[in-house]
C-alpha positions as CSV (number, residue, x, y, z in Angstrom):
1,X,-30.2,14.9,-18.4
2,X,-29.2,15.7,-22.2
3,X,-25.7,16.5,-20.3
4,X,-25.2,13.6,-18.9
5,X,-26.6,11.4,-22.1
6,X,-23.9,13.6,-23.8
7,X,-21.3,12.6,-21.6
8,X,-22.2,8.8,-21.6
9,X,-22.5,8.2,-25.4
10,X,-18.9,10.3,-25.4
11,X,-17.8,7.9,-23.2
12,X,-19.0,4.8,-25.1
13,X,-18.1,6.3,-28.8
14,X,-14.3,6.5,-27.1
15,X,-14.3,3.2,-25.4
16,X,-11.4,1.9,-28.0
17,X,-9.5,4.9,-26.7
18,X,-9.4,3.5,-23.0
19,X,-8.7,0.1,-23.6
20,X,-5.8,1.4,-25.7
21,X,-4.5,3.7,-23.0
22,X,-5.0,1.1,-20.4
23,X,-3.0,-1.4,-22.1
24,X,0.0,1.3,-22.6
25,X,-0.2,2.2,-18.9
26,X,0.1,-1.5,-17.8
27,X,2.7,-1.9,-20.3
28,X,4.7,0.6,-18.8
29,X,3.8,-0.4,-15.1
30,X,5.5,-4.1,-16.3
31,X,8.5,-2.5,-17.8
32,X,8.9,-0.3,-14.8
33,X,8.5,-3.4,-12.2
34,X,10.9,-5.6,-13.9
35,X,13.6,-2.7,-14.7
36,X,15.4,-2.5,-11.1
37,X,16.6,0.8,-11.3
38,X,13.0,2.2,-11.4
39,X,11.3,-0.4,-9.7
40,X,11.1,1.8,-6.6
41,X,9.4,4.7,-8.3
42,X,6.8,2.4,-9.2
43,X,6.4,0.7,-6.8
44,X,5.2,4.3,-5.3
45,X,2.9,5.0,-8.0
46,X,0.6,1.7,-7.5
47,X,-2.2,3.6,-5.3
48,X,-1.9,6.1,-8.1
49,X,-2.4,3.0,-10.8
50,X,-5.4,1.6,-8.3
51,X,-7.4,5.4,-7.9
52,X,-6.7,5.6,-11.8
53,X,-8.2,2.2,-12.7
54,X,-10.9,3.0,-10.4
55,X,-12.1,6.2,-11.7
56,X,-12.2,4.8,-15.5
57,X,-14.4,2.1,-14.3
58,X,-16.6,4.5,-12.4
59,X,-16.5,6.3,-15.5
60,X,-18.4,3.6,-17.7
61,X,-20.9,2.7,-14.5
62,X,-23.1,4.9,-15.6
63,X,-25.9,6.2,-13.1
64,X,-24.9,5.7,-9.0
65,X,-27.9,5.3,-7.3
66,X,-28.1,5.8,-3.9
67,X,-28.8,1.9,-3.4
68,X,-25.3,1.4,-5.2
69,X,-23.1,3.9,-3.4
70,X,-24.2,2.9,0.0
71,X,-23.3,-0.4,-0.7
72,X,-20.0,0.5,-2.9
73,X,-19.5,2.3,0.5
74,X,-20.4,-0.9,2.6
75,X,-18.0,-2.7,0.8
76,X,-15.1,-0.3,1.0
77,X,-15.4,0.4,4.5
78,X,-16.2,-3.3,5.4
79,X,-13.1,-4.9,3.2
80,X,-10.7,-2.2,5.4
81,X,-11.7,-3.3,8.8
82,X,-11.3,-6.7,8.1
83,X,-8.0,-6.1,7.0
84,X,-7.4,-3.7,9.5
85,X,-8.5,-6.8,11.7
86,X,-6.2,-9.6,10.0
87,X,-2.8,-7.4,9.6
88,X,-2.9,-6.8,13.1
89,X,-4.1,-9.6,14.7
90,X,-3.2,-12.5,11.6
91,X,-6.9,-14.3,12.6
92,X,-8.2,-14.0,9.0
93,X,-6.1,-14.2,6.8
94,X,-2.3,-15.1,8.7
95,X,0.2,-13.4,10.2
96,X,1.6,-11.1,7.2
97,X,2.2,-7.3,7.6
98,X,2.4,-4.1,4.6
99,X,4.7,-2.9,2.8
100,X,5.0,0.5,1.3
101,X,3.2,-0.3,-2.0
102,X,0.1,0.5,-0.7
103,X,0.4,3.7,0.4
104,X,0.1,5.7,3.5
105,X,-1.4,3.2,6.8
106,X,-3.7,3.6,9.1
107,X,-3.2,1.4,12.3
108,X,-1.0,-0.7,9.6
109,X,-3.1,-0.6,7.2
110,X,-2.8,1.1,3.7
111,X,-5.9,3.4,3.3
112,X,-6.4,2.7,0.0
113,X,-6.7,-1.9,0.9
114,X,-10.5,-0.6,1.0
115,X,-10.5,0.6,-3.0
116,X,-8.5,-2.5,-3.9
117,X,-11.1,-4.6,-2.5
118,X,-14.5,-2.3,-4.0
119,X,-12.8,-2.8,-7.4
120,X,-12.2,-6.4,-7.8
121,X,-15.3,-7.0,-6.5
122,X,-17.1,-5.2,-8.7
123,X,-15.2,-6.2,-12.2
124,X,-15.4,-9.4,-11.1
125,X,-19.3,-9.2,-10.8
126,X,-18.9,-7.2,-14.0
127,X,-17.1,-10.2,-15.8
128,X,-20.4,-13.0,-14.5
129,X,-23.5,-10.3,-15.6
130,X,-21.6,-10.8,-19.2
131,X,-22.9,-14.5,-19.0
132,X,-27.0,-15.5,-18.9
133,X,-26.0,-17.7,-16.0
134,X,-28.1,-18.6,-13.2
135,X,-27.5,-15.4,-9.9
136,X,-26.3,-17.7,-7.4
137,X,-23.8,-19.1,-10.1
138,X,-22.7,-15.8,-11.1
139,X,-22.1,-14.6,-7.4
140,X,-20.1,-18.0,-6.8
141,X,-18.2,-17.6,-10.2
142,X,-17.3,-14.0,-9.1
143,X,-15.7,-15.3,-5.6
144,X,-14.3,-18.2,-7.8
145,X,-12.4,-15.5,-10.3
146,X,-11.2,-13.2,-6.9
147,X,-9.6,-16.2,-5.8
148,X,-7.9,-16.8,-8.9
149,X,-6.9,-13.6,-8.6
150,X,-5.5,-13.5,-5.3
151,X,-3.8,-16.7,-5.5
152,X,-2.1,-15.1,-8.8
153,X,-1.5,-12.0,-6.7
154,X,0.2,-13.2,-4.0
155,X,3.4,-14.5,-5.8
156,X,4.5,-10.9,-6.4
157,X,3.0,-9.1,-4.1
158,X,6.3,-9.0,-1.7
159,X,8.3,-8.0,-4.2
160,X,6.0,-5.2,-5.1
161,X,6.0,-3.5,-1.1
162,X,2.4,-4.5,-1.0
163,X,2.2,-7.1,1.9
164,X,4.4,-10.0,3.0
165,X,3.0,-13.4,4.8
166,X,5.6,-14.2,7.7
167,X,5.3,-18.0,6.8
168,X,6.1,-19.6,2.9
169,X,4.2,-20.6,1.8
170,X,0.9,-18.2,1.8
171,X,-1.5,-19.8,4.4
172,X,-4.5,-21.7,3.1
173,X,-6.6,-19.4,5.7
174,X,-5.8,-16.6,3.6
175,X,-7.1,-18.0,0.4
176,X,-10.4,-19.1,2.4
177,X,-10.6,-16.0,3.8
178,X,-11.0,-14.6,0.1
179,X,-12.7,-16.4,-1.1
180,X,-15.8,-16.0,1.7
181,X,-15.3,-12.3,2.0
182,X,-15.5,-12.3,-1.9
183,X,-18.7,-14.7,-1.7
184,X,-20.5,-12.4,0.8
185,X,-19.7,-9.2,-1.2
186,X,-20.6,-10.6,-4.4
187,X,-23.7,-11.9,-2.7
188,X,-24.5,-8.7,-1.3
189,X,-24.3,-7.4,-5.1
190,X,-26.6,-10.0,-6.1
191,X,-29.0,-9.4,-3.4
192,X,-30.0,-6.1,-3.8
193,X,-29.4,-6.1,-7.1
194,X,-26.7,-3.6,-7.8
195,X,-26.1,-3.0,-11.3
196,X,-22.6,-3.8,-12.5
197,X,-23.1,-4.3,-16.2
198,X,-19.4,-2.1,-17.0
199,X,-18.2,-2.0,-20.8
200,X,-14.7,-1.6,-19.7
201,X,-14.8,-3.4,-16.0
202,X,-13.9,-6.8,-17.5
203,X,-11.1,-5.1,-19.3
204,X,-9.7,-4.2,-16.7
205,X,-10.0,-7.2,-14.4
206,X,-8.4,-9.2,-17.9
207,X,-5.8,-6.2,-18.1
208,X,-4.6,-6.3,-14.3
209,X,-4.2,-10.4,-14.2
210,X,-2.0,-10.6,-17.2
211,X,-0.1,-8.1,-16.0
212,X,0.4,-9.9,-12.7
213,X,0.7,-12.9,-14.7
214,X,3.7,-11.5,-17.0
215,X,5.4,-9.8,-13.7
216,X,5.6,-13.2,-12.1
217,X,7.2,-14.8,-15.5
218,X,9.5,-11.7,-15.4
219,X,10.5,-11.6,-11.6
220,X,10.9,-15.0,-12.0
């Protein structure tokens, strides 16, 4: 127990420390998207960007009770068979297939889809428990802020390798599909009252959507 106190009040005491080297990893993941000659290479370090983000967040979580992992778990493994679902049969969200961005597929689906979606749902949530807002307006604010997100996301998100919608522009079904999977996630959150309260979540969520929103002004 003293270990792990140890370890958390470390963790706290060098918070300044992660939001700086978050800021210069981004900063280098928008120089290296909007340089061509090594967009390519980065392009095939953005799982490695995702499973980095992720494990700094995890970091600041604090204690994982079992309540939370199986339903960190529900989420991941929920989020990747719906998408497994919509790439291959374009029901949910549109007809739109992956790149290489992702990472390696599984049935056409990057293994890693699962991760993206466990994170933004959870700084999302992260971002709402930072208001005294009522629950059911938090886990509506949190579906709200993954829309935003998306609808952000999906401007660059070809030109990344990440996916590609066969029609222009992105279906609305896509964006409603979001926006309900987010809702039920968020809701499940809510609900049984996982804990998402993150120092350095929101930071991250803020971190990630500027940098999508300054790759867009510079691919563009």
């Amino acid at each position: 127990m003293i270990g792990t106190k140890n370890i958390a009040n470390s963790l706290q005491a060098n918070y300044r420390y992660f939001v700086l080297f978050l800021l210069i990893f981004y900063a280098a993941g928008l120089a290296g998207f909007s340089i061509p000659a090594s967009r390519s290479l980065f392009v095939h370090l953005t799982p490695f960007a995702l499973l980095l983000s992720s494990f700094i967040v995890a970091l600041f979580h604090g204690k994982f009770s079992q309540k939370a992992i199986l339903v960190l778990v529900f989420i991941f493994t929920a989020s990747f068979i719906v998408e497994l679902i919509g790439v291959n049969t374009g029901a949910i969200f549109g007809s739109y297939t992956y790149g290489h961005g992702l990472g390696i597929k599984l049935f056409n689906t990057p293994l890693i889809i699962g991760l993206n979606w466990l994170l933004l749902v959870y700084v999302s949530n992260s971002v709402m428990e930072k208001t005294n807002w009522h629950a059911a307006i938090k886990v509506f604010g949190a579906a709200f802020l993954l829309l935003a997100y998306d609808v952000l996301l999906e401007q660059v998100a070809p030109q990344l390798s990440m996916w590609t919608f066969y029609q222009s522009p992105v279906p609305l079904q896509n964006y409603v599909a979001w926006f309900v999977l987010a809702l039920l996630f968020s809701l499940a959150i809510s609900v049984l009252k996982i804990d998402t309260k993150n120092r350095i979540a929101p930071v991250v969520f803020g971190i990630q959507t500027l940098f999508f929103a300054l790759l867009l002004l510079t691919l563009n």
